[in-house]
Phi, psi and omega in degrees: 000122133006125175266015145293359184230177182248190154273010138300344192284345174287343203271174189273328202264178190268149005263029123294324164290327176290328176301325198320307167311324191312161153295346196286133171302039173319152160253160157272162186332131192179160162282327192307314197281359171274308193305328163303325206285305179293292186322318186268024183039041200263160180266153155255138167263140172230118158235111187257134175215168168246181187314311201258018173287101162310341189240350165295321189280316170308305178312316173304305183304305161329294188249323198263357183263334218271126159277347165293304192292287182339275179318345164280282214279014206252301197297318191219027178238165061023119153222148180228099160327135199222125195243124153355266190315301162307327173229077159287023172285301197297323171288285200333300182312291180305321148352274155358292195294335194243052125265313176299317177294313169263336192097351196199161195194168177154174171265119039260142169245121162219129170243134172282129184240164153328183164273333170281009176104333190295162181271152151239337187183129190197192201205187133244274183267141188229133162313172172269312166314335170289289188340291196278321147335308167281305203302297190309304102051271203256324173296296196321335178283262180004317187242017178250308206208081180333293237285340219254331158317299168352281197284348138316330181266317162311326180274302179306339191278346173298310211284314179260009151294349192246024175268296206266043165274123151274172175261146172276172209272153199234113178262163230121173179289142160259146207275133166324054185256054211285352169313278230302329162313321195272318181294335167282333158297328181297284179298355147275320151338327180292322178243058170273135194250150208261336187263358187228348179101175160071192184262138206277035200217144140263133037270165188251126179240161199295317157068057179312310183331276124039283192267347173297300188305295194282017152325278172287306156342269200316322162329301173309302204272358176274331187287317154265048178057062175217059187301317208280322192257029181274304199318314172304309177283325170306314193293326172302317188278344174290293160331281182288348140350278189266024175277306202311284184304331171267008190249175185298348162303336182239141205272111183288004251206274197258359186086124173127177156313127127270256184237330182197183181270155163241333153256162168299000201221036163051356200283313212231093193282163139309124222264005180284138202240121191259156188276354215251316166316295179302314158294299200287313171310323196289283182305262242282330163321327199263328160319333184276310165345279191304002179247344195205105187274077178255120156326316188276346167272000184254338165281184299316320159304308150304349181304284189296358155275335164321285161335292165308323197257332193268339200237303177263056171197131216258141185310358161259021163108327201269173206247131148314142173277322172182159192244166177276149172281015171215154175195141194072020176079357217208132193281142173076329199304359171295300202257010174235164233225152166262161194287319204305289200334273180297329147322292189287356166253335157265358173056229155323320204276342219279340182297292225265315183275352184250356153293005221235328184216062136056080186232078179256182173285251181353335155280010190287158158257311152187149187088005197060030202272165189214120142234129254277148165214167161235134198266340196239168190264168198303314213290327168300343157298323183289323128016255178299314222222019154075345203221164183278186162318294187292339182277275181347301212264359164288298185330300198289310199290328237240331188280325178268333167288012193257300193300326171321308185280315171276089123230305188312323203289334182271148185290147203263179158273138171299155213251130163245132199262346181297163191234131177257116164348285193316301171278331166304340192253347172265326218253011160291325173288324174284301166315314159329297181273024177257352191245323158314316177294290187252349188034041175277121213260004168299303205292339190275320171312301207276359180289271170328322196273330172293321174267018162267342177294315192281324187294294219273019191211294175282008174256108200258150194266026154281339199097007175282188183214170156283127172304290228239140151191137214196130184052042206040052160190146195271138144191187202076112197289117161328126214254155144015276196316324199265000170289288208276331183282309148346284183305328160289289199303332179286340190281307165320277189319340178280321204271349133334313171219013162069015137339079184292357192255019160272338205272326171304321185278344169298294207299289187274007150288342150314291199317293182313322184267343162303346203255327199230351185221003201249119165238145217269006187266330184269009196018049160226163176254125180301170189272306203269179160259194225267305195271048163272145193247119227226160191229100175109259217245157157263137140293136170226173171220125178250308204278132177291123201232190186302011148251094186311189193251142159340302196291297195300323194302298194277329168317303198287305154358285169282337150322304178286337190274314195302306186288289224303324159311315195067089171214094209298359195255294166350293209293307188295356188261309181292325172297321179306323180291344202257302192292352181283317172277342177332307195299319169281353191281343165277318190287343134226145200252349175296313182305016188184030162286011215218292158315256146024322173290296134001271178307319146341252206349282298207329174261002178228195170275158193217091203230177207255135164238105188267106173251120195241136192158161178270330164302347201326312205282310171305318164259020170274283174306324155308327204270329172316326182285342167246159206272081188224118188267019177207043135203180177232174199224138181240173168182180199197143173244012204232154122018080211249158156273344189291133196316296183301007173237015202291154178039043167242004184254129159230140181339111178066359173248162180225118205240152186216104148258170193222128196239171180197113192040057174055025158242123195255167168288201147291138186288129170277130175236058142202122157333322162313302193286336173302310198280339167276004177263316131351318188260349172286058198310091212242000000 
């Protein structure tokens, strides 16, 4: 080891490599650095952040660069660095803690622990004067007064035992109840901001999950003739939808997201762009797409595959995790632009672009820094300025490849080049359902190729999977999330091209995680597997956040495998999850909309749509193209062994029945009439 380094400099992920330099002893996550920790009688800093974190990289520059602060903590900490993403076991637990202590939480999160791992006392970002005040501070209790630390960590270990009660699990039906649905929509509705889209708070974050659910809610209730109370909430997700896509959240110049809003207008984003984002955007732009055919959602979609292919995705097919909000030291300065700046690159044109994205006085943001959003839809601008669509739409290409080219030209934000299961898996379902969608066949290559990536590198051949890969090579033992996101996605990719060896590795990656993570008394699946060895608590995740949660994730998973199957024990493990959570999903309802989706399946018809046939694959792309959140589709153009499709082929015909718990209607031989029978809802 470089005596310029740390003992990070050996690990894989890039924010850990970012750390490598400090003067600060990091260890990486380990047994090594509790067992040092006990020998030398020392307290441990667990301090976690990710790659693309802004105040991590501040805290770093400030206190972890310093060598007076370095040298406290070298002299009387542990101290072990954490990158999130890779052990998002360990943040969670801490997570917990400095929730439990403040009520708030966030990144970097550093908590200080025993030498056995409990938590005793922790934060998120410190000032360096705050900082080296609590190390000192903290030791100094510590080596006065053990005993007192103890009963600190004993009170915190309470706080987060009583975080991690599940309810037991409950078997049975889940009941017909579409009241409880409207009244839990009714109270997210409550905090709708009516004029900008999104929720009446800032900062604003995308929350897909969220508008997927009053998607399918609106679905429902137009399918059962209540178009009037559907329309206000379909109108909110439209709304935010195209707030969303003109505003400064979304980078118009090269495409996607970044991770949230900072205002209430979408205007002035946190500029790091996550991969978990871009994927859950890509299916719902495009799913809202098939209900509301808008121009601006389907370029926003090719915007994030633009994005995705271009700056995050590696030549063997896997997905990048995130690029950083800084570059040059300074947030944002990859994307935003000065008025000098685009005078010398539009010239004549610059009039006509900076009324088209707003480069007025009142819109700078700071330094005279402008970043482009749009306030008006293409066509009342082509309107207001006279000119046409097909002009317009030359204009914006011919305006965004000039910036495009002076944007390359700039030191880009760093790259976390590592690939996470879990998120390869959200953004294989976002292609999937952009291809389903638009039948752009760009989208369906990178889909396959991305899942044989995921087959031949992250799947191991016990059936386990790898969390993490970085460098040819898979490591870190796979988590909840990466079982369910995964499975879904292969389950999407199957119903895209009728491929069964997508719909199998789906079945057993259930399979594997009903084995290794699921207890059938608590009808939930833990985050870790059963031997993995945990401090405190075993974790599960209920609640749904800009992520859904692993449990709604794996409900919805085995709801679908169970019709695709006919496999009444899949099924019966999902209803026990939904009814195990019920009682909670009205006290925050943002918080279980992934469940609440679930639960839909469950309150309406849910039905198995089977194409048997020389046509399949033909009326497999019509039924795709339309928006239907309450089945799943199996087919053949051939013979099948899957239970839903045996003795349904006959010489030369091509037949789509539609079924409900394996009792079909009379079989239909167009997809038209099958997809209104589908919508009929009962």
């Amino acid at each position: 080891m470089n005596k310029n380094t740390n003992r990070l400099i050996t690990e894989s992920s890039p924010y850990l490599l970012q750390h490598a330099y400090n003067p600060v002893d990091w260890h990486p996550w380990g047994n090594e650095a509790f067992e040092k920790a006990k020998k030398e009688k020392k307290l441990v800093l667990v301090s976690i952040g990710y790659s693309a974190c802004h105040w991590c990289h501040v805290m770093e520059k400030e206190s972890f660069e310093d060598p007076e602060v370095a040298s406290i903590m070298n002299k009387k900490y542990i101290c072990i660095k954490v990158d999130r993403e890779e052990h998002p076991e360990v943040d969670m637990l801490y997570m917990d803690a400095v929730n439990v202590i403040s009520g708030r939480g966030g990144w970097p999160l550093n908590c200080f622990t025993l030498p056995n791992g409990k938590p005793v006392y922790g934060g998120t970002y410190f000032r360096r004067d705050d900082w080296m005040q609590l190390l000192n501070n903290l030791n100094n209790l510590y080596h006065k007064d053990p005993d007192k630390v103890t009963e600190l960590s004993e009170e915190l270990e309470k706080g987060i035992l009583s975080m991690s009660l599940f309810p037991d699990g409950k078997d049975g039906r889940v009941d017909k109840d579409f009241k409880f649905l409207e009244g839990f929509t009714n109270n997210i509705a409550e905090t709708f901001d009516k004029a900008f889209g999104g929720y009446n708070h800032a900062p604003k974050f995308p929350m897909p999950n969220n508008y997927e659910f009053l998607l399918y809610y609106s679905y429902s209730l137009k399918n059962m003739n209540r178009a009037c109370d559907a329309e206000p909430i379909e109108q909110q997700v439209y709304l935010t939808l195209d707030k969303m896509a003109m505003g400064g959240i979304y980078d118009q110049v090269g495409g996607g997201f970044a991770r949230y809003s900072t205002d209430s207008f979408w205007k002035v984003p946190h500029f790091e762009k996550m991969l978990y984002d871009n994927a859950q955007l890509m299916s719902l732009y495009s799913n809202a797409y098939k209900n509301n055919p808008k121009e601006l959602y389907k370029d926003t979609v090719y915007g994030i595959f633009k994005f995705i292919s271009t700056k995050m995705t590696s030549p063997e097919g896997a997905f990048y995790c995130a690029l950083d909000a800084d570059s040059e030291g300074i947030e944002g300065e990859y994307y935003v632009w000065t008025k000098a700046e685009l005078i010398e690159l539009l010239g004549d044109e610059f009039i006509l672009f900076a009324a088209y994205f707003s480069i007025y006085d009142g819109d700078v943001w700071e330094d005279g820094k402008y970043i482009l959003q749009r306030k008006e839809t293409d066509a009342k601008f082509c309107s207001d300025n006279n000119i046409s669509s097909d002009l317009l739409l030359s204009k914006k290409k011919s305006w965004l490849d000039i910036l495009n080219k002076r944007r390359e030209q700039r030191i880009p934000p760093a790259l976390d080049d590592k690939a996470l299961a879990s998120w390869n898996g959200l953004m294989l379902k976002g292609l999937v359902d952009a291809y389903k969608t638009f039948k752009e066949p760009l989208f369906l290559d990178k889909a396959i190729k991305n899942a044989n990536f995921i087959k031949n590198r992250f799947l191991n051949p016990d059936g386990s999977l790898w969390h993490s890969f970085k460098e040819d090579k898979g490591y870190i033992e796979g988590f909840s999330d990466d079982y369910a996101f995964i499975a879904n996605a292969f389950i999407g990719l199957y119903e895209a091209t009728f491929n069964e060896e997508w719909l199998e590795t789906a079945k057993n990656l259930a399979d594997y995680a009903i084995a290794h993570f699921y207890d059938p008394e608590k009808f939930i699946f833990y985050y870790t597997p059963k031997h993995q060895d945990t401090i405190i608590v075993r974790k599960a995740e209920i609640l749904d956040n800009v992520i859904p949660a692993s449990n709604s994730e794996m409900g919805i998973v085995l709801h679908k495998l169970g019709h695709l199957f006919s496999h009444n024990h899949y099924l019966e493990i999902a209803e026990g999850m939904l009814l195990a959570v019920k009682d909670k999903m009205m006290r925050y309802p943002q918080g279980y909309t992934n469940w609440a989706m679930l639960m839909l399946h469950h309150q309406i018809r849910f039905c198995e749509l089977a194409v048997a046939g020389g046509l399949a694959f033909l009326f497999r792309d019509k039924v795709n193209k339309e928006y239907l959140p309450n089945m799943v589709m199996l087919g053949a153009e051939k013979v099948s062994n899957l239970e839903m499709l045996k003795e349904r082929f006959i010489m030369d015909r091509t037949f789509v029945y539609v079924c409900e718990n394996k009792i079909c209607l009379r079989p239909f031989t167009s997809p038209v009439e099958a997809i209104k029978a589908i919508k009929e809802v009962k």
